[in-house]
C-alpha positions in Angstrom: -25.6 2.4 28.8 -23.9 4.6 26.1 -24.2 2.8 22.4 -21.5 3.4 20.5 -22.0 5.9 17.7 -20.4 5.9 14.3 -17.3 8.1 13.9 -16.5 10.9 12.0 -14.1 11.0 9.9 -12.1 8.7 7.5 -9.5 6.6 9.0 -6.0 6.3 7.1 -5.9 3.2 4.7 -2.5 2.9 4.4 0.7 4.5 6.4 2.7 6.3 3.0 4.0 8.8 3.1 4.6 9.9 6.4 7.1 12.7 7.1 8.5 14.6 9.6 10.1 18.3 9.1 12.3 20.3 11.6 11.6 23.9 11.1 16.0 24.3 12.0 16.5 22.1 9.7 13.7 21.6 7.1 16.3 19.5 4.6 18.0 17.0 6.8 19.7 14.5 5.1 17.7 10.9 6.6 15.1 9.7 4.4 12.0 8.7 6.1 11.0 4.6 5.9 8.7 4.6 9.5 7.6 7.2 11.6 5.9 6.4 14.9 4.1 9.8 15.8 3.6 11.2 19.0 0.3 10.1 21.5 -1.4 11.6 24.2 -1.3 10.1 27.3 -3.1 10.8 30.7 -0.6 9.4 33.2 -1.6 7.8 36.2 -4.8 8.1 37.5 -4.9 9.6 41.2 -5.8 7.8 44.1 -8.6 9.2 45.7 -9.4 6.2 48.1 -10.1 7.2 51.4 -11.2 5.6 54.7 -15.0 6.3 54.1 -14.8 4.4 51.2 -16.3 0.9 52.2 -15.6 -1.9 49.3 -13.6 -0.1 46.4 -10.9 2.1 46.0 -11.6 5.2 43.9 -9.8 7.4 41.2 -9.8 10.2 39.6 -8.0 11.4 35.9 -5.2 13.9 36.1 -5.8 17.4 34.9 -2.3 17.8 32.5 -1.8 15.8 29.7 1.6 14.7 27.7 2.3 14.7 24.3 4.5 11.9 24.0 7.9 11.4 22.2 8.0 9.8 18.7 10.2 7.9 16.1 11.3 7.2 12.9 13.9 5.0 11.0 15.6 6.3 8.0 18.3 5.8 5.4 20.7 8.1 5.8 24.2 10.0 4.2 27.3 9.1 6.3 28.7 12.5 4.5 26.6 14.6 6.3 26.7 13.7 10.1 27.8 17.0 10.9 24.5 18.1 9.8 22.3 16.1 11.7 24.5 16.1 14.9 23.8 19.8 14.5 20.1 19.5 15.0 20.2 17.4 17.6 19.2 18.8 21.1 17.8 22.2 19.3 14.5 23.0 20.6 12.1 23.6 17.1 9.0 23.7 16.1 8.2 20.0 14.2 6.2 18.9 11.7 4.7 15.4 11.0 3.2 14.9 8.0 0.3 12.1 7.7 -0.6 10.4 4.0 -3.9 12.2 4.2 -2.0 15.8 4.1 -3.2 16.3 7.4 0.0 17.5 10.1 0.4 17.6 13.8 2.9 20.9 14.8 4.6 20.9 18.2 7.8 22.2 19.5 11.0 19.5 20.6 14.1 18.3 19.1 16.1 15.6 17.7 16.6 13.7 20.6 19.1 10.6 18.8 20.6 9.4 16.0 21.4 6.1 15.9 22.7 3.8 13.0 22.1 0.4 12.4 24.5 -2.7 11.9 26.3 -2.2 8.6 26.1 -5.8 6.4 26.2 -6.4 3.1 23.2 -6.6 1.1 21.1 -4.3 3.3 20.2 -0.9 3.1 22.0 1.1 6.0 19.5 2.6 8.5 19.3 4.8 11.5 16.9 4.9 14.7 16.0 8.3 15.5 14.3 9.7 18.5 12.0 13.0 18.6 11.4 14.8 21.9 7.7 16.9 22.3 8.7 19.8 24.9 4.9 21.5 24.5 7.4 25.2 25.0 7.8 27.8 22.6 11.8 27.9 22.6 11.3 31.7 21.9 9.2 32.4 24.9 9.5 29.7 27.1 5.2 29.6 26.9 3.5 26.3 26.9 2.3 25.3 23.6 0.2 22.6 22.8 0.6 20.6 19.4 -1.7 22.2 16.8 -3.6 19.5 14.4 -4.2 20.4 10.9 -6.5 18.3 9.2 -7.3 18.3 5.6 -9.3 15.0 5.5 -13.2 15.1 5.8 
């Protein structure tokens, strides 16, 4: 039996201000209100069951790992469209910010832009989609997201 052991660290308290930067386009014009940053996640496990195996099927954990996509909904300028439709679909290197001034880097794009219902008395918002491509759009080399922490 493993005990568990007390982590390291110091978890976030609160979730301001999170932001995300595109290196083509540092200055976008969306204003952040949630970001959902990328996780890892395994996949499915491999079957490894065979027909020596007597009472329980078996598995085993894949080798590769995926960085996967994120989100965020912002408030955004009608006037500049052009601008973000520009960004979408351009391979960059991201940014994402946490409250602690730690970041997480990795290379994707803009996937989507997509407004919200227009009514009065609400503050217009967009759903926006980020895709992680793990590929450096200069050399076409895998590259993993880089973690900068400036916590303890």
């Amino acid at each position: 039996m493993t005990a568990r052991a007390t982590p390291v660290g110091t978890f976030l308290d609160d979730g301001y201000q999170c932001l995300i930067a595109f290196a083509a386009d540092s200055d976008v014009s969306f204003w952040e209100k949630t970001v959902t940053p990328p996780g890892i996640d395994g996949e499915e496990k491999i079957d490894t069951t065979t027909m020596f195996n007597t009472t329980w099927r078996t598995f085993a954990a894949r080798q590769l790992k995926t960085l996967t996509d994120g989100s965020l909904t912002a408030a955004y300028d009608p006037k500049v469209i052009a601008q973000i439709n520009a960004l979408v679909n351009v391979t960059t290197e991201i940014t994402l910010h946490y409250p602690d001034s730690s970041n997480i880097k990795f290379y994707g794009y803009l996937k989507s832009f997509t407004p919200g219902e227009l009514s009065e008395g609400e503050q217009p918002e967009a759903d926006c989609e980020f895709a992680v491509t793990n590929r450096n759009p200069l050399t076409g080399l895998e590259a993993g997201p880089v973690y900068s922490a400036t916590g303890t």
